[in-house]
C-alpha positions as CSV (number, residue, x, y, z in Angstrom):
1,X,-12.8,-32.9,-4.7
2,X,-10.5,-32.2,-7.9
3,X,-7.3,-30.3,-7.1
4,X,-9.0,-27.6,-8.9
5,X,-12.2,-27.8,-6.7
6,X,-9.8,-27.8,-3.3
7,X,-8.1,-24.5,-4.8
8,X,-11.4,-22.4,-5.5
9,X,-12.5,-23.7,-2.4
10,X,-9.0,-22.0,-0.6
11,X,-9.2,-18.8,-2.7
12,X,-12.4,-18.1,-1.4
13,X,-11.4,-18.2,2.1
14,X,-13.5,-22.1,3.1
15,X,-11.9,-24.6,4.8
16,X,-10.4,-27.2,2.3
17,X,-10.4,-30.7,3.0
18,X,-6.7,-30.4,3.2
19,X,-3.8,-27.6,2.2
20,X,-3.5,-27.6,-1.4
21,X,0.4,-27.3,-2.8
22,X,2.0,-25.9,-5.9
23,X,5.7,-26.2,-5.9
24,X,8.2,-24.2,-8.3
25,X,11.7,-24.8,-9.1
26,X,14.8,-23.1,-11.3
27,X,16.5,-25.4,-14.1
28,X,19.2,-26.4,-11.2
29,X,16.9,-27.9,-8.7
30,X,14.9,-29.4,-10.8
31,X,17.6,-31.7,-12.3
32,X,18.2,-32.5,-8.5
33,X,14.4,-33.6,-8.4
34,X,15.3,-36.0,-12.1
35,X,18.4,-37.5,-10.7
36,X,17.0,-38.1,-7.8
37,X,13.3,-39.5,-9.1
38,X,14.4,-40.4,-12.6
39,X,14.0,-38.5,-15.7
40,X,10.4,-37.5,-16.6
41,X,9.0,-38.5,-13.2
42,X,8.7,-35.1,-11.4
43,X,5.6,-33.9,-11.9
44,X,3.9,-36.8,-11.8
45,X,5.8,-37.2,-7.8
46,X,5.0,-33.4,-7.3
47,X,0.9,-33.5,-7.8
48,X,0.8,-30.0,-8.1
49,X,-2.8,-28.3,-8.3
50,X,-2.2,-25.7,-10.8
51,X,-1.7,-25.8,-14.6
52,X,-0.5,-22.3,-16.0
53,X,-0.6,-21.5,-19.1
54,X,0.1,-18.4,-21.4
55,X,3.6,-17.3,-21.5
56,X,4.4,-15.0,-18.6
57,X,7.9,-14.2,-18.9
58,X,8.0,-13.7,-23.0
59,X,11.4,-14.9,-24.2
60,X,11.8,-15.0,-27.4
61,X,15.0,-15.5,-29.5
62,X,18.8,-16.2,-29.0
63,X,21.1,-12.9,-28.9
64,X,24.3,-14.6,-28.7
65,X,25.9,-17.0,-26.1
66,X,23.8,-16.8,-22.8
67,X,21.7,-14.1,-24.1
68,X,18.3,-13.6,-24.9
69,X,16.2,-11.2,-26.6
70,X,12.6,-10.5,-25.9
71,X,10.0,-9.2,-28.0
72,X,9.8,-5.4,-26.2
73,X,13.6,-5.8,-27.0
74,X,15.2,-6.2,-24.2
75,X,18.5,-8.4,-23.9
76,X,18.9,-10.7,-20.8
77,X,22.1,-12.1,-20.1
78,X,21.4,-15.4,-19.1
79,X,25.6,-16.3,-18.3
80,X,25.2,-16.5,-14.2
81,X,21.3,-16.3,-14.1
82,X,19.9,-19.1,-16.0
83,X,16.7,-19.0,-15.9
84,X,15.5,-14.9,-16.1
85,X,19.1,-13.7,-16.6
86,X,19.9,-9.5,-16.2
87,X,19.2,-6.5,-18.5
88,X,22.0,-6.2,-20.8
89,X,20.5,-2.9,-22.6
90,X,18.6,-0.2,-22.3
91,X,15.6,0.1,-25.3
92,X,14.3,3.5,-23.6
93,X,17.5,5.4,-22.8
94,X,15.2,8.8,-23.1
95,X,12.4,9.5,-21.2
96,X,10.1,9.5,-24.1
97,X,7.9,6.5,-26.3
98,X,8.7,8.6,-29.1
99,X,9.2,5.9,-32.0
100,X,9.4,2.7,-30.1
101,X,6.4,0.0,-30.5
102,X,5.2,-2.7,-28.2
103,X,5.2,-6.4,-29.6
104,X,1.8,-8.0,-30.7
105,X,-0.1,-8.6,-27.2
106,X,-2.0,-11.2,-29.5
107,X,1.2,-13.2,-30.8
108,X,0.0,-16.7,-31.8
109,X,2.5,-18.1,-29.6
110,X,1.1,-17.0,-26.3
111,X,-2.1,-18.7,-27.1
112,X,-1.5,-21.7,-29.6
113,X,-1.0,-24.6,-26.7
114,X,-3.7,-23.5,-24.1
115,X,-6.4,-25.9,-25.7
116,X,-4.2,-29.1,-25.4
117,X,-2.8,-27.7,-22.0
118,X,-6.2,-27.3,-20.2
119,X,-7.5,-31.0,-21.8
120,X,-4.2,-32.8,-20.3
121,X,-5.4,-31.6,-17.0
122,X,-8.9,-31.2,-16.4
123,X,-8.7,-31.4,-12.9
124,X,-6.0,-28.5,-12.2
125,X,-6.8,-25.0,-11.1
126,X,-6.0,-22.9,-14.4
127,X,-3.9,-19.8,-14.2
128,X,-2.6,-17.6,-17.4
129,X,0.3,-15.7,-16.3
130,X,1.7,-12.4,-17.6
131,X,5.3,-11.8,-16.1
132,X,6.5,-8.3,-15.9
133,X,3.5,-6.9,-15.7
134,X,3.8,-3.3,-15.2
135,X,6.7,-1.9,-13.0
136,X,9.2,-4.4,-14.1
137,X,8.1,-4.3,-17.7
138,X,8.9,-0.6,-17.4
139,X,12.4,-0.3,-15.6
140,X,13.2,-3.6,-17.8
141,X,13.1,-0.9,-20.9
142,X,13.8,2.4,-18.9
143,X,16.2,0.7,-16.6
144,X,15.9,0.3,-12.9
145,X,17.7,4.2,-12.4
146,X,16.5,5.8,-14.7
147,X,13.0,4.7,-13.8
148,X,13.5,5.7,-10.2
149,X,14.5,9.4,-11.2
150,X,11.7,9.9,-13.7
151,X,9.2,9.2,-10.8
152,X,10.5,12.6,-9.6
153,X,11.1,14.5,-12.6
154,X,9.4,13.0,-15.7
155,X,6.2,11.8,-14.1
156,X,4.0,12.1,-17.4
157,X,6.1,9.9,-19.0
158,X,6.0,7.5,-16.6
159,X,2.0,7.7,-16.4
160,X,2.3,7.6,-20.2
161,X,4.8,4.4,-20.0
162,X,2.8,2.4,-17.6
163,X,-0.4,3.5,-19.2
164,X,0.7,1.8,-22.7
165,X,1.8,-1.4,-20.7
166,X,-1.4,-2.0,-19.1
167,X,-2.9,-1.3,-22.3
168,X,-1.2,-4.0,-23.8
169,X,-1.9,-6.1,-20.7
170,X,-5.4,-5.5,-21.3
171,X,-5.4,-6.8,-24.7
172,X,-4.2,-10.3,-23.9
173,X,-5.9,-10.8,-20.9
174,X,-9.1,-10.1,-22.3
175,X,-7.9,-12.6,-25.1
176,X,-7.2,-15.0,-22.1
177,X,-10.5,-15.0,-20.3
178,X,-12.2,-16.5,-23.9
179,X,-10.4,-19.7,-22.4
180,X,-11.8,-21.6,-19.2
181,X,-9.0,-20.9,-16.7
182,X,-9.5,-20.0,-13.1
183,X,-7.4,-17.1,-12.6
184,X,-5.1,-14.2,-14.2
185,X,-1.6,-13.9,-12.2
186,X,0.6,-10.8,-12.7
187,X,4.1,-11.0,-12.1
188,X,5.8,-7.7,-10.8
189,X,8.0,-7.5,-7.9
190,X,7.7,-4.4,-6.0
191,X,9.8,-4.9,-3.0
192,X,13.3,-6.0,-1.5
193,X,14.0,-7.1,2.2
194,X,13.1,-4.1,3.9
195,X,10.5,-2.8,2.0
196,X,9.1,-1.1,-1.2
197,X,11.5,-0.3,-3.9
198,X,9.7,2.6,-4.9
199,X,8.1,4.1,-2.1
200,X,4.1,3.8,-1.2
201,X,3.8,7.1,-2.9
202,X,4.7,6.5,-6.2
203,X,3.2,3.2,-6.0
204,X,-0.3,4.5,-5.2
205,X,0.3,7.5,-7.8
206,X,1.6,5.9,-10.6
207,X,1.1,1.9,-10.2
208,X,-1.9,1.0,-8.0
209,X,-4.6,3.1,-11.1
210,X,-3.1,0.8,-13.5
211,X,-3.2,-2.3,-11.1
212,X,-7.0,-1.4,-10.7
213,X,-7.9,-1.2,-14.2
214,X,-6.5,-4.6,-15.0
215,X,-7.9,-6.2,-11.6
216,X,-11.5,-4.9,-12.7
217,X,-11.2,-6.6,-16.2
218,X,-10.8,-9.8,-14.8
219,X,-13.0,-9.3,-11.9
220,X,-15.7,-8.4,-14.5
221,X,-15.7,-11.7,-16.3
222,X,-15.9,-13.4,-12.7
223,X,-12.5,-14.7,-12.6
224,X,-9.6,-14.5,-9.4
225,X,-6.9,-12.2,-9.8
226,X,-2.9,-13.4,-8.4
227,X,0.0,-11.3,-7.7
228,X,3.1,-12.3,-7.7
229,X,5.4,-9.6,-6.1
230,X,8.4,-10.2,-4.3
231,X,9.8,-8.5,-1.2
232,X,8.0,-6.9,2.0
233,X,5.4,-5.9,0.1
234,X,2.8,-6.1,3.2
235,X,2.2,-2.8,3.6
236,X,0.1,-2.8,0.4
237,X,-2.3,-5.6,1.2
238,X,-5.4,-3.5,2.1
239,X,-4.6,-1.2,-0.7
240,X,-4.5,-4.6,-3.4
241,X,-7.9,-6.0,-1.3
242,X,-9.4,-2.6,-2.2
243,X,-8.7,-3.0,-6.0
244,X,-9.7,-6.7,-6.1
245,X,-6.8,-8.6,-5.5
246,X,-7.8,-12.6,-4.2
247,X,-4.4,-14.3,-4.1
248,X,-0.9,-13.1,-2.9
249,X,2.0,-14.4,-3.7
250,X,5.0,-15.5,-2.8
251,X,4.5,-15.1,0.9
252,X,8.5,-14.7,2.2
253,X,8.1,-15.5,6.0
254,X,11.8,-13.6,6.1
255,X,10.1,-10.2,5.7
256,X,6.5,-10.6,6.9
257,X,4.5,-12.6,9.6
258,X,3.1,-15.1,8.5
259,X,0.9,-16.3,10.7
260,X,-0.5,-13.1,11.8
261,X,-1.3,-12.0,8.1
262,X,-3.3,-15.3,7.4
263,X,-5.3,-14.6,10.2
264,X,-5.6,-11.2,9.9
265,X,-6.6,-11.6,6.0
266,X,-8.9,-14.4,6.2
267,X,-11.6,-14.3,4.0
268,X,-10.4,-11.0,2.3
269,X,-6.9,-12.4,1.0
270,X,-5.2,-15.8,0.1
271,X,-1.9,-16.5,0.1
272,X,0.5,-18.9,-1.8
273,X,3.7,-19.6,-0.9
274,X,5.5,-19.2,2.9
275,X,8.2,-21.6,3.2
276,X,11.6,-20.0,3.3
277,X,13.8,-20.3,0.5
278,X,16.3,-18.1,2.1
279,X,17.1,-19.8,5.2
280,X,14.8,-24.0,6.1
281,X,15.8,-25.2,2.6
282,X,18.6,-24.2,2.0
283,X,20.4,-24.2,4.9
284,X,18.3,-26.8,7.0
285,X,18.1,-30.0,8.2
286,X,15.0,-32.4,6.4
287,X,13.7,-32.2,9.8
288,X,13.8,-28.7,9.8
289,X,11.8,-28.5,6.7
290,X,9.3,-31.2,7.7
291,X,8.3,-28.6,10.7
292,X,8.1,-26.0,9.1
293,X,5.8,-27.5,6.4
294,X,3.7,-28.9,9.2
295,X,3.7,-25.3,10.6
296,X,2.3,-24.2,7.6
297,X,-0.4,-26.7,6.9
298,X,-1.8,-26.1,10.6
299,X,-2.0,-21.7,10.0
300,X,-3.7,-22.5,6.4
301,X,-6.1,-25.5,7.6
302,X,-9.0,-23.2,7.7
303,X,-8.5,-21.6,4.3
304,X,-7.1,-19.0,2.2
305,X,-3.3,-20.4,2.2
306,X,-1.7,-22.7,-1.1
307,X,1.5,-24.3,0.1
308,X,4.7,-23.5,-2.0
309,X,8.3,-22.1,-1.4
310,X,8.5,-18.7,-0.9
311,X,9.8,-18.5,-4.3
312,X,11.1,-21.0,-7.0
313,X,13.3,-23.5,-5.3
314,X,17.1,-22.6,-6.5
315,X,19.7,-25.2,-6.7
316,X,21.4,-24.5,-3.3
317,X,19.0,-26.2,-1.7
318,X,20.0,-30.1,-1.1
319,X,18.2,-32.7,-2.4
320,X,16.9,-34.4,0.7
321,X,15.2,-31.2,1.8
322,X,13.3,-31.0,-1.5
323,X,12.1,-34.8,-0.9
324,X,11.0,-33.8,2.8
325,X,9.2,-31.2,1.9
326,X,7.1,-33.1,-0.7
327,X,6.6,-36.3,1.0
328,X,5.7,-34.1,4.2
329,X,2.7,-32.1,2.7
330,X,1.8,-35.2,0.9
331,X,1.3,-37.1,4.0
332,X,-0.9,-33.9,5.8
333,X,-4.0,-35.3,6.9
334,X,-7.3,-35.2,4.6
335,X,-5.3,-35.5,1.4
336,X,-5.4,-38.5,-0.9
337,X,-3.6,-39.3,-3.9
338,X,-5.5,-39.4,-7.2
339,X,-4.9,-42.5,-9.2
């Protein structure tokens, strides 16, 4: 089986020949993972099953030193955070759309390299991304505060905010599914350590319609639909299942159980992700992170569970963790390296 095969064969909740990876790092780390396995070699030592494509965060030009501005004009301060960076303005400091316009959902740029992406690697699992998907596209305009108030007192501009961003959304994904990927992954985090940011009431009011009308497009042209959504976000799961969800991710073992929720999910829900970013790689021993990796391969043996950090690997974590956990689900049985 391809890497591609093994993934549609863990989405769908069969047993795999073997736990199929996809590991993600910030600029720091992965100039750990160069100095360490030389300059241009890390991918080819990673293996990882995915190839995304599409451009899910959508940074756009330079706004100064360490700064950023996006198409939806938004400027990100890049000075600390290096690879996202933090809101610097506020584009929407009423709540109102009154004379502001979205960015072209069909830029050229999104789309131009997908071709040549998809023909290097025929044998990956093919995912388009769209970052900031609804929620965080919103407070990244609105700002976080202001956002949280007009759930409470200007909820028809909130409908009417989130409505125009799915809209959009809708727009390039159905430009997206003209391409032969595998899967449509929305990026917008939702929770913090201890649980939603927003509440589950505002989520089901004002998030979860537009959440469903996107999940049906792509479940309509026969494709899997990923979340990525940060936080304790578990709470949600049978409400996303409802909707159409297939994939989960990043799976923070510091805020949910793991093991219980692969079990309890199996067949109705993948995950991706589950090894701590927060505590085994960063602050572990290798050994540490080869048993927890191990762990992790034994709960998703039967299906429905990619391995991957719980998030993108930052640079805290040292470099001899990073090799242990490769070489370790590398070496799991049933998996052999493609030449």
């Amino acid at each position: 089986m391809t890497p591609r095969d093994v993934i549609r064969c863990t989405v769908d909740g069969k047993r795999p020949p073997y736990v199929p990876w996809q590991m993600g790092f910030t600029l720091e780390a992965y100039e750990k993972l160069e100095g360490h396995f030389g300059h241009g070699r890390v991918e080819s030592v990673l293996r990882n099953h995915e190839v995304g494509v599409g451009n899910g965060i959508f940074f756009a030009k330079s706004a100064g030193k360490d700064r950023v501005r996006d198409p939806f004009g938004v400027i990100w301060d890049r000075s600390v955070d290096k690879d996202i960076g933090v809101v610097a303005n506020c584009v929407l400091p009423e709540p109102t759309m009154k004379g502001y316009s979205f960015p072209d959902p069909l830029d050229p740029a999104i789309f131009k390299d997908i071709p040549a992406t998809l023909a290097a690697r025929p044998d990956h699992y093919r995912v388009f991304y769209i970052g900031f998907s609804l929620y965080e596209r919103a407070w990244c305009l609105r700002g976080m505060e202001n956002l949280m108030v007009d759930f409470i007192e200007n909820p028809d501009f909130v409908h009417d905010l989130l409505g125009a961003i799915t809209d959009f959304n809708l727009i390039q994904i159905r430009e997206a599914l003209k391409y032969d990927i595998d899967a449509i992954q929305l990026g917008d985090d939702w929770g913090q350590q201890h649980g939603l940011q927003m509440g589950p009431g505002p989520w089901r009011e004002f998030i979860k319609p537009c959440l469903a009308r996107m999940y049906g497009e792509i479940r309509k042209a026969g494709r899997k639909v990923f979340i990525h959504s940060c936080g304790k976000v578990d709470e949600l799961f049978d409400d996303l299942v409802e909707i159409g969800l297939n994939c989960f991710n990043p799976f923070q073992p510091e805020v949910m159980d793991v093991a219980a929720l692969i079990k309890r999910y199996h067949g109705r829900l993948a995950f991706f992700g589950g090894l701590s970013t927060q505590r085994t790689l960063p602050y572990g021993k290798p050994d540490d992170v080869r048993r927890e990796v191990r762990r992790l391969i034994e709960l998703g043996s039967n299906g429905g569970y990619i391995f991957a950090p719980a998030h993108s690997v930052e640079g805290d974590v040292p470099v001899e963790n990073l090799v242990a956990m490769i070489e370790t689900i590398q070496a799991q049985p049933g998996y052999r390296a493609r030449s």
